[in-house]
N, C-alpha and C positions, 0 to 999 in steps of 0.2 A: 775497558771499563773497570776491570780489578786493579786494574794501577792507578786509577782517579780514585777510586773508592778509596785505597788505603792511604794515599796523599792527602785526602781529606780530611781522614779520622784522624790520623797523624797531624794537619793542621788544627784542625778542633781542640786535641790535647795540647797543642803547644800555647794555643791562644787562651785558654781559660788558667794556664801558665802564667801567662803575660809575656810567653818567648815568641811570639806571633803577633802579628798586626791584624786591624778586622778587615783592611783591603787582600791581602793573602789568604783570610781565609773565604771570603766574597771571590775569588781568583780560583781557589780550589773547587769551589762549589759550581760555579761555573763552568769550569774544564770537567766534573761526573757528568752535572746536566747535560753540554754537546755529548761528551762519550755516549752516555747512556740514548741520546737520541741518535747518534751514527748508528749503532747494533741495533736499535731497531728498524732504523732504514736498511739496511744488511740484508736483515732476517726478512723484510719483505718483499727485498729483491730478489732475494733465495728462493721463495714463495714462490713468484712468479713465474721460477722457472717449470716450475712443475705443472701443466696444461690438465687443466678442468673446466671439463664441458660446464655448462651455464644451464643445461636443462638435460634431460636422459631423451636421449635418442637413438640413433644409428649413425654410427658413424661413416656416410656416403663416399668420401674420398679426402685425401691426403694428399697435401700439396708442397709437402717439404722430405727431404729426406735425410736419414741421421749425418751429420756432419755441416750441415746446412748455416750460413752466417743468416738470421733472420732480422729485420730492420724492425722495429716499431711503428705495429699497428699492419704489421703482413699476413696474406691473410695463410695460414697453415694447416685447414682443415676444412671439410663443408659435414655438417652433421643436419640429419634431418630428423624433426619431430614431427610424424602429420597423424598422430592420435591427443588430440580430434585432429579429423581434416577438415580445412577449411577451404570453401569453396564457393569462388567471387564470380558476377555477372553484373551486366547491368540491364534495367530495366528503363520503355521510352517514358519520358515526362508526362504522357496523360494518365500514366497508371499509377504514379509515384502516389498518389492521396489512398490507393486502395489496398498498399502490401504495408507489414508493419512488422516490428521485429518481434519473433515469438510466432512468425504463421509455420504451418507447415510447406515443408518442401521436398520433392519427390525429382531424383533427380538419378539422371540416366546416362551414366560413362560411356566413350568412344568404345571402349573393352565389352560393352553390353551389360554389365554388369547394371544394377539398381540399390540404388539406399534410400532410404528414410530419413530427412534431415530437418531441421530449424533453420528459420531467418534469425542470425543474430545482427545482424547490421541492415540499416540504410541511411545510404547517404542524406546529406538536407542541403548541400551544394548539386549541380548537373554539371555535365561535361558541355563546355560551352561550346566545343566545334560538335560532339552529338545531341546536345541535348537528352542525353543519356542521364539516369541515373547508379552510382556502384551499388552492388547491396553482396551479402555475405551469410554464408551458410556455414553451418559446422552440422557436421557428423560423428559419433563418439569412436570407431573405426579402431575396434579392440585387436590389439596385436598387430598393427598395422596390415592390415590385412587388404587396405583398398590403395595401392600405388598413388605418391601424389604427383603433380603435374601433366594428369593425363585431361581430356576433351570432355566436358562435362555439359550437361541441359537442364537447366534446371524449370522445373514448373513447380510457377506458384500461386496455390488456388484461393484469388482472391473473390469470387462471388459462383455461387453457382446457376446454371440457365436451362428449361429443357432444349434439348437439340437432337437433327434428326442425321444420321449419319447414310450421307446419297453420295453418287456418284457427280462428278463435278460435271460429266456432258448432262445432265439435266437439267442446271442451269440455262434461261433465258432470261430477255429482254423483254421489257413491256414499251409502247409505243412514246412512254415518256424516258426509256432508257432508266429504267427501274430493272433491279436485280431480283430474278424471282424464280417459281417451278411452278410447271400447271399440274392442276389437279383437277379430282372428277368427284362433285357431291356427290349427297344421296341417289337427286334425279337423274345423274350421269350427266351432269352438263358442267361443264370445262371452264375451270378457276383459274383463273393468274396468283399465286400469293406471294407479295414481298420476303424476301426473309434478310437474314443477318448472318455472315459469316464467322461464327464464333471462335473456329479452329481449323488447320488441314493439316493435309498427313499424304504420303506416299498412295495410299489405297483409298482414299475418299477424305470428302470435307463435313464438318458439322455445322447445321442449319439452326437456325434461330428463329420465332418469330411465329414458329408455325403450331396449329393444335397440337394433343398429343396423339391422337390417332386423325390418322387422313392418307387416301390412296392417291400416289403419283403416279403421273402420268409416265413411265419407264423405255418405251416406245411409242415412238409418230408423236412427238408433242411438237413436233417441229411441222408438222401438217393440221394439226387443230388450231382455233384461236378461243380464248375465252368468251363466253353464250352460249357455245355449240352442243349440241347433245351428240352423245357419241354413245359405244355400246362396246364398255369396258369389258375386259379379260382379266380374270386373276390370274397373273404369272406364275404364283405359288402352286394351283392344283393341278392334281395332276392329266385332269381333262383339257386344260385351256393351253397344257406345254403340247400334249396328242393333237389340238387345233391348229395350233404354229403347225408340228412337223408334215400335218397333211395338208394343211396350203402350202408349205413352200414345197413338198414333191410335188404337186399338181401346177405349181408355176417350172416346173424341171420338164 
């Protein structure tokens, strides 16, 4: 580039001479301009060579090592960023009109750990073999401190129900093959009530559908039928647990 430069000046002075043509100095001016664009192509291949990350992360693993011929567009490095962590699921199609981006979400790692997190995504396509919807959570996860790519549950509380929290064997049938649990009014006479299974879990399910106070039937509902009067027990005090254990010695 300093040698175009000064052939140049040098043409410039000879032609306002009249010792130069204006095609040699169009010739000179041309041969700076390529120069001057090679060295900058040069200097950004120079650049290149020097690897910068694209965002601040961790750097995970290294996949080359010094001395290495590397081809263009190989991969050399995996860096991870997962502050925020983001963290995807899908949700079925009859739910998709009730979650929206910006709900909360409470979501519970393989590790047992728990975070607090945001819907920032859902999808407005489905997954056409699940009819699945994706949706997408982020967590702000300072200092990386929640591992990414682990087993995540996400729950998202899109309405809320009361529900009663029973044991699934108290579940029956009613004679039109209705899902329900008996119980016992005021008069002690023996109720079928429909309910709705809201949620379940390891240690019991939550019921829907039902008052908020009402005594179920806990034992022998499988020997009552709804009409019947019967002559409840409260399980809870502690005269009715003394009841049980002196019938069943006396049946010993």
């Amino acid at each position: 580039l300093d040698q175009r430069q000064k052939k140049y000046q040098a043409t410039a002075v000879l032609r306002k001479k009249g010792f130069q043509t204006r095609d040699a100095l169009k010739e000179a001016k041309s041969a700076l301009e390529a120069a001057r664009a090679a060295l900058q192509r040069v200097e950004r291949q120079l650049g290149d060579t020097i690897i910068r990350a694209p965002f601040d992360g961790i750097l995970e693993e290294r996949l080359v090592d010094v001395g290495d011929y590397l081809a263009i567009g190989q991969d050399i490095a995996k860096l991870v960023d997962n502050s925020p962590l983001k963290i995807s699921g899908s949700i079925p199609q009859n739910l998709i009109g009730k979650v929206k981006a910006g709900d909360p979400v409470a979501v519970r790692f393989a590790t047992g750990e728990t975070a607090e997190a945001s819907l920032i995504y859902v999808s407005v396509s489905g997954n056409t073999e699940t009819r699945t919807f994706r949706v997408e959570a982020e967590i702000p996860n300072a200092n990386s401190a929640l591992p990414s790519g682990v087993s995540a549950e996400l729950r998202i509380r899109y309405e809320t129900v009361d529900a009663h929290f029973v044991s699934p064997a108290l579940l029956s049938l009613d004679t039109e093959g209705q899902l329900g649990i008996k119980t016992v009014n005021d008069a002690n006479v023996v109720e079928f009530r429909p309910v709705e299974i809201v949620s379940s879990g390891s240690n019991g399910i939550w019921l829907a559908g039902l008052p908020p106070e009402i005594r179920v039937i806990t034992q022998g509902h499988g020997f009552v039928e709804p009409g019947q009067t019967v002559v409840p027990v409260d399980a809870s005090k502690p005269a009715a647990i003394a009841r049980r254990a002196e019938a069943a010695k006396a049946k010993e």
